[in-house]
MDAnalysis code that builds the backbone (N, CA, C; Angstrom):
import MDAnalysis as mda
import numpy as np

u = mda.Universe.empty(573, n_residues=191, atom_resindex=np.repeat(np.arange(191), 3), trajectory=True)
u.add_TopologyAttr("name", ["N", "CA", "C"] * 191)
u.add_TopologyAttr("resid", np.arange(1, 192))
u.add_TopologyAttr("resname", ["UNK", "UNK", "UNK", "UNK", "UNK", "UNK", "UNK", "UNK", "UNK", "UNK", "UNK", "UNK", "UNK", "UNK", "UNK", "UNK", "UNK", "UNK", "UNK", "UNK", "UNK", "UNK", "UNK", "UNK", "UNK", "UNK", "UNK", "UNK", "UNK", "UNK", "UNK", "UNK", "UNK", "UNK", "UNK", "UNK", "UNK", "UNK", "UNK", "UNK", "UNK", "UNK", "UNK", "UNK", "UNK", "UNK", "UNK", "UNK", "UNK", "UNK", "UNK", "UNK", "UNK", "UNK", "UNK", "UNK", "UNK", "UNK", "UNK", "UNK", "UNK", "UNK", "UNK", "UNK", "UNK", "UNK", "UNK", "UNK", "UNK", "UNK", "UNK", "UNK", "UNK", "UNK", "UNK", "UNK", "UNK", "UNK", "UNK", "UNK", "UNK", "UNK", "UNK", "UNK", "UNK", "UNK", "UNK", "UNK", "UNK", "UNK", "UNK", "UNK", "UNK", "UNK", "UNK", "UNK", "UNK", "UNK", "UNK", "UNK", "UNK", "UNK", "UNK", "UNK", "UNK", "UNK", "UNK", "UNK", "UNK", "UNK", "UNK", "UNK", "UNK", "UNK", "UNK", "UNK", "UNK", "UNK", "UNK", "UNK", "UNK", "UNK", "UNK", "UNK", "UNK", "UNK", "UNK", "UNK", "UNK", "UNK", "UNK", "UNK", "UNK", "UNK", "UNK", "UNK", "UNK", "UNK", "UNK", "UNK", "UNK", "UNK", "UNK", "UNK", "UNK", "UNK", "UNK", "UNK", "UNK", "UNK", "UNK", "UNK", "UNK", "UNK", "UNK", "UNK", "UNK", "UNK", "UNK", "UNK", "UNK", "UNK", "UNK", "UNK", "UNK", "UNK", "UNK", "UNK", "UNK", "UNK", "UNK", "UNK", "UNK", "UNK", "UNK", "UNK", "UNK", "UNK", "UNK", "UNK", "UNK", "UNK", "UNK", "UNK", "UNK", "UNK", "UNK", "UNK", "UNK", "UNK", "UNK"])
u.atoms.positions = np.array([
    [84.358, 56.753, 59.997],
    [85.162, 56.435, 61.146],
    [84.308, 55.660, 62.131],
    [84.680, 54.492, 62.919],
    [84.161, 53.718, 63.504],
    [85.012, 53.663, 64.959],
    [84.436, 52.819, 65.357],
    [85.245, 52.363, 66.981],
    [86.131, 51.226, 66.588],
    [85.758, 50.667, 65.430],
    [86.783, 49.321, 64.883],
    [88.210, 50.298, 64.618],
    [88.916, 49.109, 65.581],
    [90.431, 49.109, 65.465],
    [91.380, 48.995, 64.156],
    [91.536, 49.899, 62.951],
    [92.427, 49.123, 62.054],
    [93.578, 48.662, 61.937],
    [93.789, 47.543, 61.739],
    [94.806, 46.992, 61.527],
    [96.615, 48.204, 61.299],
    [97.168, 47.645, 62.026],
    [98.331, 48.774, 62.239],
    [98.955, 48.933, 60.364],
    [98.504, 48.118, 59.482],
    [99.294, 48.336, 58.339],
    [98.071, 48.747, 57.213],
    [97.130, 48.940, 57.835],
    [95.680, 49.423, 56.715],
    [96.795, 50.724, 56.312],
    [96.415, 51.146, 54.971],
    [97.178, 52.275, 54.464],
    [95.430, 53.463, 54.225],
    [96.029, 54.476, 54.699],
    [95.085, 55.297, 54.361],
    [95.184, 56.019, 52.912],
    [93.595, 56.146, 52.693],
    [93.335, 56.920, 51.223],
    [93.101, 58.177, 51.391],
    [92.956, 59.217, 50.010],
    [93.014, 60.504, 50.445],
    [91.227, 60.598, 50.948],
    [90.696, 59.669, 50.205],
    [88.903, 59.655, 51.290],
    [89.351, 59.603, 52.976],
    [89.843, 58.766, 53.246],
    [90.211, 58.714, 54.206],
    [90.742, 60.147, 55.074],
    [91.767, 60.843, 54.538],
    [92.494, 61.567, 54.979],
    [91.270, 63.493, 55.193],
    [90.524, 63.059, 54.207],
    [89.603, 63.993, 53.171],
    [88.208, 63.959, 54.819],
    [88.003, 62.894, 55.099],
    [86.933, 62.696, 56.169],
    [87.827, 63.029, 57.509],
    [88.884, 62.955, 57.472],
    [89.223, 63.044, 59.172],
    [89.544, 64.022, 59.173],
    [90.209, 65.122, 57.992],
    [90.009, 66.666, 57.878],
    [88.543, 67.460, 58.069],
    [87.826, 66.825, 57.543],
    [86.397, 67.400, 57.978],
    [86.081, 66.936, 59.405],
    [86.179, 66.244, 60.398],
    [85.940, 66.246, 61.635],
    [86.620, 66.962, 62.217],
    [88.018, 67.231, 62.167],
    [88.717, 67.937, 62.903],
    [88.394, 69.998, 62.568],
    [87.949, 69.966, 60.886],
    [87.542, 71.517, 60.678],
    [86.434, 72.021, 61.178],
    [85.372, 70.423, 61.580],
    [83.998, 70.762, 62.562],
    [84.232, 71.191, 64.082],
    [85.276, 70.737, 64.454],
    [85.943, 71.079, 65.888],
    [86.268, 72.039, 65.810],
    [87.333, 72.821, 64.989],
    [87.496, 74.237, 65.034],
    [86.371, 75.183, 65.090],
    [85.327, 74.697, 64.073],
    [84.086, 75.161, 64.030],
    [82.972, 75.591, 65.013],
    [83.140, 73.973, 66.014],
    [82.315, 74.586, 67.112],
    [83.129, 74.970, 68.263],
    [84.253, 75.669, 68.286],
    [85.077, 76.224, 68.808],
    [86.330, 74.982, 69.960],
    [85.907, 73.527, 69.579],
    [86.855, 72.976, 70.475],
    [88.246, 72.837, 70.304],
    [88.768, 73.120, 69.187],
    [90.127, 73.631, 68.997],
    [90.268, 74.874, 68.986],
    [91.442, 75.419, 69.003],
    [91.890, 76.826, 69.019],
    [92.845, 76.530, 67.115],
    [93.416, 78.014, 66.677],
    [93.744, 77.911, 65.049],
    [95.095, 76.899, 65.511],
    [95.826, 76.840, 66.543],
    [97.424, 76.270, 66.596],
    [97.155, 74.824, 66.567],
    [95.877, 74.300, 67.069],
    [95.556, 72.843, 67.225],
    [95.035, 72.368, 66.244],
    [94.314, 73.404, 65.063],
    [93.653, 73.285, 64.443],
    [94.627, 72.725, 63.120],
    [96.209, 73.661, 62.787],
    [96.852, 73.183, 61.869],
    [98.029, 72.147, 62.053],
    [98.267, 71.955, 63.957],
    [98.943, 70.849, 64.251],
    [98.186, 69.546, 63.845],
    [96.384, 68.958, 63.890],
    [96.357, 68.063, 63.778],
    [96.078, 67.901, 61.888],
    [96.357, 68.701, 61.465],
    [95.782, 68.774, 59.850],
    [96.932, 68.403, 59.256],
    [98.230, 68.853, 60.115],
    [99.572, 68.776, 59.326],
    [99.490, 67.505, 59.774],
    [99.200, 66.557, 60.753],
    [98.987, 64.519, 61.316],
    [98.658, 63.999, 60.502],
    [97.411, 64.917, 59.967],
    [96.224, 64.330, 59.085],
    [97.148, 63.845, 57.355],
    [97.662, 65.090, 57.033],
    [97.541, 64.789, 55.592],
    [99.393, 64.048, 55.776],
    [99.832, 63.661, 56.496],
    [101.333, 63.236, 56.846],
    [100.711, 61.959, 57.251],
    [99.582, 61.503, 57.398],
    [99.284, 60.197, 58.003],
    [99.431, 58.915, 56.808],
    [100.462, 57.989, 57.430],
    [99.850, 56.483, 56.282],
    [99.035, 55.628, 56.132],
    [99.092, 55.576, 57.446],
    [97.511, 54.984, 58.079],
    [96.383, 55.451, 58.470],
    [95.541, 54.398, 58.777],
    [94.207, 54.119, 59.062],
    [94.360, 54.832, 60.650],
    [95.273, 53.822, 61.216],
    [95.443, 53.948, 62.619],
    [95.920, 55.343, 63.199],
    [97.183, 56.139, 62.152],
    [97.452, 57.549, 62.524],
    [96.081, 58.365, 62.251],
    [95.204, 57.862, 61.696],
    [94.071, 58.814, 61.511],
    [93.584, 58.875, 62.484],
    [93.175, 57.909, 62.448],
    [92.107, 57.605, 63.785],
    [92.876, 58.480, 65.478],
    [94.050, 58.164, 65.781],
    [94.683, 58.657, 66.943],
    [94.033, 60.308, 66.602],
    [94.539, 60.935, 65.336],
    [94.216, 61.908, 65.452],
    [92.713, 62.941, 65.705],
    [91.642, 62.083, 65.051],
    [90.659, 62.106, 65.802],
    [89.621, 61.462, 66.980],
    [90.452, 60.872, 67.646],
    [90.128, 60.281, 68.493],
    [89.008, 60.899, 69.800],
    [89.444, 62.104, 69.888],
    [88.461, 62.783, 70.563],
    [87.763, 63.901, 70.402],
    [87.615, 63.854, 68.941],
    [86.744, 64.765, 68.593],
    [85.383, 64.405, 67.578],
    [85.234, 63.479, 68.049],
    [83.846, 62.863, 67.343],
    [82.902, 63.977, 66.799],
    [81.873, 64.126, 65.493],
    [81.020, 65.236, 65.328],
    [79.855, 65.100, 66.360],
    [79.346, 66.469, 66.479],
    [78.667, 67.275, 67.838],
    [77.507, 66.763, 66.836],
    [76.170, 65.769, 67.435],
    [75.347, 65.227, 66.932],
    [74.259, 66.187, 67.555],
    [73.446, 66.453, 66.405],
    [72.247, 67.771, 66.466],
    [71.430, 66.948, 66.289],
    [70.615, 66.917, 67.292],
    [68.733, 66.528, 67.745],
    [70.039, 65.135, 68.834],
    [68.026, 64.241, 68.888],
    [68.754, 62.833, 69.839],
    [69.106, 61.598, 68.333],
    [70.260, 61.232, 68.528],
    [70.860, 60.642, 68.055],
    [70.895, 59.383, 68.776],
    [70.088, 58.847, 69.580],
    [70.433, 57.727, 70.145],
    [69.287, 56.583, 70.014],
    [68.257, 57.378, 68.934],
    [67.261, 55.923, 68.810],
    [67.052, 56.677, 67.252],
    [66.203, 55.672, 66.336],
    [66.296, 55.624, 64.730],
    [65.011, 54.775, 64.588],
    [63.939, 55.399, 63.985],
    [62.969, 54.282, 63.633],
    [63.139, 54.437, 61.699],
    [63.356, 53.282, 61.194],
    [62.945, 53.264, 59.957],
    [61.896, 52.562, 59.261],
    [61.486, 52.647, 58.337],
    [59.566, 52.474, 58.048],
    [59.647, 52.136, 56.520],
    [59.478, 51.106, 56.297],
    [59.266, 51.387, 54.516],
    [58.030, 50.365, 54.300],
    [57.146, 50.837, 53.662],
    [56.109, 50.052, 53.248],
    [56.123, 50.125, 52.125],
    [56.497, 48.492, 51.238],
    [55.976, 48.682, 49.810],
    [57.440, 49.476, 49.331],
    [58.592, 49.731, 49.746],
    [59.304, 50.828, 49.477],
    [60.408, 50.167, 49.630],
    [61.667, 51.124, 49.710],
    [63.072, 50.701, 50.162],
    [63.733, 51.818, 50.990],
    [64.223, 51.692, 52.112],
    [65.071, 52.470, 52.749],
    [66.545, 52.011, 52.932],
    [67.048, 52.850, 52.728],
    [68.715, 53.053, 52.781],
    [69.303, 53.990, 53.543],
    [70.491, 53.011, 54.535],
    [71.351, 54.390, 55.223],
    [72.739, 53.822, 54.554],
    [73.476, 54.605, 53.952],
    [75.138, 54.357, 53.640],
    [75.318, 55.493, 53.490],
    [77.047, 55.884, 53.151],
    [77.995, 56.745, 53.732],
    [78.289, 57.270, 55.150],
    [78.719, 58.617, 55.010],
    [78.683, 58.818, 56.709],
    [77.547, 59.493, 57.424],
    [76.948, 58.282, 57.999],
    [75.735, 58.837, 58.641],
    [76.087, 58.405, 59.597],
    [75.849, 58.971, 60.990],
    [75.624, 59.012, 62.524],
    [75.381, 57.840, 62.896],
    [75.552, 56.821, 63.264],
    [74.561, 55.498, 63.988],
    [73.893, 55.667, 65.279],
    [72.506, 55.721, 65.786],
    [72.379, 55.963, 67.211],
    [73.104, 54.285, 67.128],
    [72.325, 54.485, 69.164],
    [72.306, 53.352, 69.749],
    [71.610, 52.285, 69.551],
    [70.421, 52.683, 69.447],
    [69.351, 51.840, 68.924],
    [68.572, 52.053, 67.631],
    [68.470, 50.696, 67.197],
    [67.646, 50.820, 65.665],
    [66.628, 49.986, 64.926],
    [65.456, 50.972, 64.990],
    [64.361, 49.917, 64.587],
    [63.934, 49.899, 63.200],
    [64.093, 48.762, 62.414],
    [63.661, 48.703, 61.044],
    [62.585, 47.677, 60.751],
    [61.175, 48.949, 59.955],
    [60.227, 48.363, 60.048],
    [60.291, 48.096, 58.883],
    [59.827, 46.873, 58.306],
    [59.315, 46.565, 56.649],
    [58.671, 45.351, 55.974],
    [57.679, 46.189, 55.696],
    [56.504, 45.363, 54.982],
    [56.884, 45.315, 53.636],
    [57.130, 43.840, 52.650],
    [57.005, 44.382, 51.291],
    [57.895, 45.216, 50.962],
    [58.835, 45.418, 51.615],
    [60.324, 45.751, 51.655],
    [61.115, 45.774, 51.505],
    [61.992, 46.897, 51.403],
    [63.971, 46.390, 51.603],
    [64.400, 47.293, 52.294],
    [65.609, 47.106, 53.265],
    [66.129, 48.340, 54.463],
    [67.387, 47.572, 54.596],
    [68.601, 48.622, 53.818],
    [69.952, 48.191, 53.919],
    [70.870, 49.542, 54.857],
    [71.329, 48.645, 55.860],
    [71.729, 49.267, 56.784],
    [73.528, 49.342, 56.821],
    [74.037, 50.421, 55.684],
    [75.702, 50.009, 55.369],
    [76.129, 51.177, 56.625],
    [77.074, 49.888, 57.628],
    [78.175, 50.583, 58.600],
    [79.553, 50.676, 58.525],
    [80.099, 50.782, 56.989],
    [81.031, 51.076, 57.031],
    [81.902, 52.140, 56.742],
    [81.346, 53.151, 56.683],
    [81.912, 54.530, 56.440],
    [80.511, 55.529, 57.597],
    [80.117, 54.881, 58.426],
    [79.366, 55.808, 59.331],
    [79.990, 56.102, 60.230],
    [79.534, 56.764, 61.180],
    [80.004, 57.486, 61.936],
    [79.420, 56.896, 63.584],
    [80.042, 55.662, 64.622],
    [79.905, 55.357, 65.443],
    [80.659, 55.585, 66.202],
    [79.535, 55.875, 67.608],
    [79.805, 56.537, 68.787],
    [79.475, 55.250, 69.922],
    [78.847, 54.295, 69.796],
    [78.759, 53.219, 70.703],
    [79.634, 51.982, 70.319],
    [79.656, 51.357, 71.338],
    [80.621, 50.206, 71.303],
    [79.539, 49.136, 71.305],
    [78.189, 49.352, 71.579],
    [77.274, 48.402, 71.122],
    [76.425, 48.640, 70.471],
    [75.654, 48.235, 69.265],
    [74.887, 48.999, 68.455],
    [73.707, 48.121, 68.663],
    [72.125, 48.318, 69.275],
    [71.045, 47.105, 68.787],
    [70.256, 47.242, 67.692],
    [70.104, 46.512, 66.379],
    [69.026, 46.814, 65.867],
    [68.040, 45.804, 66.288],
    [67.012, 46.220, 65.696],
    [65.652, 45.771, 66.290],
    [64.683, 45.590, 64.693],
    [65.071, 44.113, 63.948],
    [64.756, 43.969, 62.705],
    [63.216, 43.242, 62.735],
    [62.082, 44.037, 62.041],
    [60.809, 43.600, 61.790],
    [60.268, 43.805, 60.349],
    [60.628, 42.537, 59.754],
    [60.177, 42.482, 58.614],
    [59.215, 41.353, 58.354],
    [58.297, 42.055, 57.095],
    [57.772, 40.547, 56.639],
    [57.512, 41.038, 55.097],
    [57.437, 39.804, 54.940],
    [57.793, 39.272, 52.998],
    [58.904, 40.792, 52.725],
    [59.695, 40.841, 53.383],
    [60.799, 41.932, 53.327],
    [62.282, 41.535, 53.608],
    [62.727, 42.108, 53.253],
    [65.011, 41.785, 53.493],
    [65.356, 43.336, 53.953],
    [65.984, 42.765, 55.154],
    [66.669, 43.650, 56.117],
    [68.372, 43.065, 55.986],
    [68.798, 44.096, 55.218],
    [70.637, 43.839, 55.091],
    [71.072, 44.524, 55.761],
    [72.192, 43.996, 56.434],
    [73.269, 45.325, 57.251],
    [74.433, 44.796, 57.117],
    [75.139, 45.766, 56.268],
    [76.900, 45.793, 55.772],
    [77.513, 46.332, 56.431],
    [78.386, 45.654, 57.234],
    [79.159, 45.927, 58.511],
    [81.060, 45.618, 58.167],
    [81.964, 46.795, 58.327],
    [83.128, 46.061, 58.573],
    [83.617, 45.004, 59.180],
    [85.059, 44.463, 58.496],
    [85.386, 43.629, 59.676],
    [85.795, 43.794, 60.849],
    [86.273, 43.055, 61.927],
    [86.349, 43.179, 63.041],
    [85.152, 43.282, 64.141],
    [83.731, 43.935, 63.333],
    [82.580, 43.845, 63.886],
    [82.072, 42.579, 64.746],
    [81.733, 42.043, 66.056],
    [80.965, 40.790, 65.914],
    [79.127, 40.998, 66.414],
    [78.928, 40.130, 65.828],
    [77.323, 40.217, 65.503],
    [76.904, 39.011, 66.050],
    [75.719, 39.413, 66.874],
    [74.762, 38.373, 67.368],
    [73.158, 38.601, 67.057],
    [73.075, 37.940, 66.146],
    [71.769, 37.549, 65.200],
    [70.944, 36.425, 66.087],
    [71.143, 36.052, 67.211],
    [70.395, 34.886, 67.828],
    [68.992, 34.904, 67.873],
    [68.575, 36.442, 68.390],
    [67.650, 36.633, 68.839],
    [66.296, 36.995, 68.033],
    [66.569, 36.964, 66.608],
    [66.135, 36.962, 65.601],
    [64.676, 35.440, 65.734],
    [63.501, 36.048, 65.825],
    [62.740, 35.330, 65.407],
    [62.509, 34.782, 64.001],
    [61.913, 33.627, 63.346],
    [62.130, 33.336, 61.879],
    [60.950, 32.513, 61.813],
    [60.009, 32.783, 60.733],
    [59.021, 32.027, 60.775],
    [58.748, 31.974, 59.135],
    [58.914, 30.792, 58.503],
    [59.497, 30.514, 57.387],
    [60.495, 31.798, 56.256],
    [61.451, 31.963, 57.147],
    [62.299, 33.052, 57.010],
    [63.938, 32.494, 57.008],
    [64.762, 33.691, 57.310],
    [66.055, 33.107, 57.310],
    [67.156, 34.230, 57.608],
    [67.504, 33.990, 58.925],
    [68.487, 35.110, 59.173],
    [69.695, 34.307, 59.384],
    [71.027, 35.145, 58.946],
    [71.882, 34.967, 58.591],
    [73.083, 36.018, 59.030],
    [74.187, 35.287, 59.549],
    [75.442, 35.902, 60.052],
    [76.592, 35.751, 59.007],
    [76.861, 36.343, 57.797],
    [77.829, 36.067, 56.963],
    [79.108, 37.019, 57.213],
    [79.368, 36.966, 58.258],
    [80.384, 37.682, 58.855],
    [81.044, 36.428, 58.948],
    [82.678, 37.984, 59.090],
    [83.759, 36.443, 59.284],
    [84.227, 36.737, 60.928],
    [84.960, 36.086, 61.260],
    [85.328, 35.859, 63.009],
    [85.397, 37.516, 63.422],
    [85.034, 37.540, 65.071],
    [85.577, 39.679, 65.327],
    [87.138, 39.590, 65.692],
    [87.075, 40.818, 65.760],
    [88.511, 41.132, 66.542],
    [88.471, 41.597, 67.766],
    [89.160, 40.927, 68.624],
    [88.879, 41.967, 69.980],
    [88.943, 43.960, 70.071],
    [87.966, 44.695, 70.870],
    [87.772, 45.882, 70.747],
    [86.987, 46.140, 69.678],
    [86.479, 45.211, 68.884],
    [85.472, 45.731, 67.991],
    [84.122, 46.097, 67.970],
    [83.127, 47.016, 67.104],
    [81.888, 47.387, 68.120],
    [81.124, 46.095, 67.972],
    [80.509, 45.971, 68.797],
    [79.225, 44.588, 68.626],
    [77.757, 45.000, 68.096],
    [77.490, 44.661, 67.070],
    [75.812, 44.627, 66.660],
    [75.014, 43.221, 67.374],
    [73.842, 43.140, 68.424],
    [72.691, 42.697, 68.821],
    [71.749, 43.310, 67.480],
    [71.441, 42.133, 66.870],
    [70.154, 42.417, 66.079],
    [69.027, 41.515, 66.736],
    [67.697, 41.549, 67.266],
    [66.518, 40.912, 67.665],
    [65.717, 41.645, 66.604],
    [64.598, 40.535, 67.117],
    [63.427, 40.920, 65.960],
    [62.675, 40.041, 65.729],
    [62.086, 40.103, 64.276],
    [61.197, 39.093, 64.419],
    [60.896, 39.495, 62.177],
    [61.075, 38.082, 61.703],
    [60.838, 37.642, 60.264],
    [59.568, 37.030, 59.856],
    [59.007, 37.225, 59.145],
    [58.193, 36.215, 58.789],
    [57.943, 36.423, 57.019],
    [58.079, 35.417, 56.548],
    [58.670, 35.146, 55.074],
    [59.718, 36.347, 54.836],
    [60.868, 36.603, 55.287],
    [61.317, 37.359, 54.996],
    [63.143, 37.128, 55.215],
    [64.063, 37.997, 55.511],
    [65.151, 37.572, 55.537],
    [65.806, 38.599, 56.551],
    [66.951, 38.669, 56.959],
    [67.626, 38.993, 57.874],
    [68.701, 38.812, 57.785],
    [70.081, 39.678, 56.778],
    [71.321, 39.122, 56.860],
    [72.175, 40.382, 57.165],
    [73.386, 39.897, 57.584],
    [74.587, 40.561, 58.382],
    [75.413, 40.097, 57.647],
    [76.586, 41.242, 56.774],
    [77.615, 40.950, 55.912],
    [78.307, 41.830, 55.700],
    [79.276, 42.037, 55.042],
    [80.881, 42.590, 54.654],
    [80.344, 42.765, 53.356],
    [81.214, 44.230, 52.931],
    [81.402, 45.003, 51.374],
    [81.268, 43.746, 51.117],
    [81.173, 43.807, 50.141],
    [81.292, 42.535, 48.816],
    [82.705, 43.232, 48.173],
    [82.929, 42.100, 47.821],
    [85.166, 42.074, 47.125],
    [84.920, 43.247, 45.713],
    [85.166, 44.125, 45.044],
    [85.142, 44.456, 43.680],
    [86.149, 43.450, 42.823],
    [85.683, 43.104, 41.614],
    [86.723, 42.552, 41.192],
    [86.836, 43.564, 39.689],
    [88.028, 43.071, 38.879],
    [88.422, 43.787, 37.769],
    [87.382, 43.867, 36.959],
    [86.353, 42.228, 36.799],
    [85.675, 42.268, 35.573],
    [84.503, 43.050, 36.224],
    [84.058, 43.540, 36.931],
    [82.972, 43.783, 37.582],
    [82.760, 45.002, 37.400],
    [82.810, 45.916, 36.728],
    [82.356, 47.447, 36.732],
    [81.740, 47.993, 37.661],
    [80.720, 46.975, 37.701],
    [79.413, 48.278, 38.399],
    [79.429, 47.424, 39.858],
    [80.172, 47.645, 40.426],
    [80.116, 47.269, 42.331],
    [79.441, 48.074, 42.469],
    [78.783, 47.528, 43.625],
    [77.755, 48.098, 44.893],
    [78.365, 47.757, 45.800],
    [78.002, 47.701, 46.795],
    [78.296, 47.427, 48.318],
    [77.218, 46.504, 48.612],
])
């Protein structure tokens, strides 16, 4: 679940339906519903067609984030780091990598800001971040020194969250992009 707006005719999946039941059973959990609120929004939940009835329904009950959640250093030397599924996004995010790879997938995480910065430092390394649509991204600030950063995003939508990536490349890369399409012949998708 994100701050991105879906489209009023996105149809929801039972993943879908399956994740916004678990936020709302974490609320009961840490006592911010009572049991009557608890099976009014569950009966929303699994009656929902959409993206958008989901979302209304958890709208204000975001998960209760344990430790500080608002800064992220990641480090890979020689290595690879990965964040995908639903993981937390702070606010700020620093990805270090030497000899590297650090793929940063935001589309099934869990955002709480309407602006996200990362803070990309790589060399002879690739820093990816897979972002939904509607996202818009400003890669400007991206230093490049026989390097190459890259915005392969398509246009935002208004209300969508914004990624600021700065930083600094050197032989290395820097790109901002969308799932990749699955197609029929393709078995083995990744993201």
């Amino acid at each position: 679940m994100s701050l991105e707006q879906p489209p009023p005719g996105h149809r929801a999946s039972d993943n879908d339906r399956e994740r916004a039941a678990a936020v709302v059973q974490e609320a009961h959990t840490d006592g911010r519903l009572d049991f009557e609120e608890l099976d009014e929004r569950l009966t929303q939940i699994y009656t929902a067609k959409t993206q958008l009835e989901l979302r209304n329904a958890t709208a204000d009950l975001m998960p209760v984030a344990h430790g500080s959640t608002q800064e992220l250093t990641l480090r890979a030397r020689h290595s690879a780091q990965k964040r995908e599924g639903a993981w937390v996004v702070p606010e700020r995010l620093t990805a270090i990598a030497e000899h590297s790879s650090v793929k940063l997938d935001f589309t099934d995480a869990v955002v709480h800001w309407a602006d996200i910065h990362v803070d990309a430092q790589a060399i002879h390394s690739s820093v990816v971040m897979v972002i939904p649509e509607g996202w818009s991204v400003d890669i400007d600030q991206v230093e490049a020194n026989h390097s190459s950063a890259k915005n392969k995003a398509v246009a935002p939508r208004p209300g969508g969250v914004r990624l600021h990536v700065t930083g600094r490349a050197h032989h290395a890369s820097v790109i901002v992009r969308h799932p990749r399409k699955r197609h029929w012949w393709w078995p083995w998708y990744r993201k």
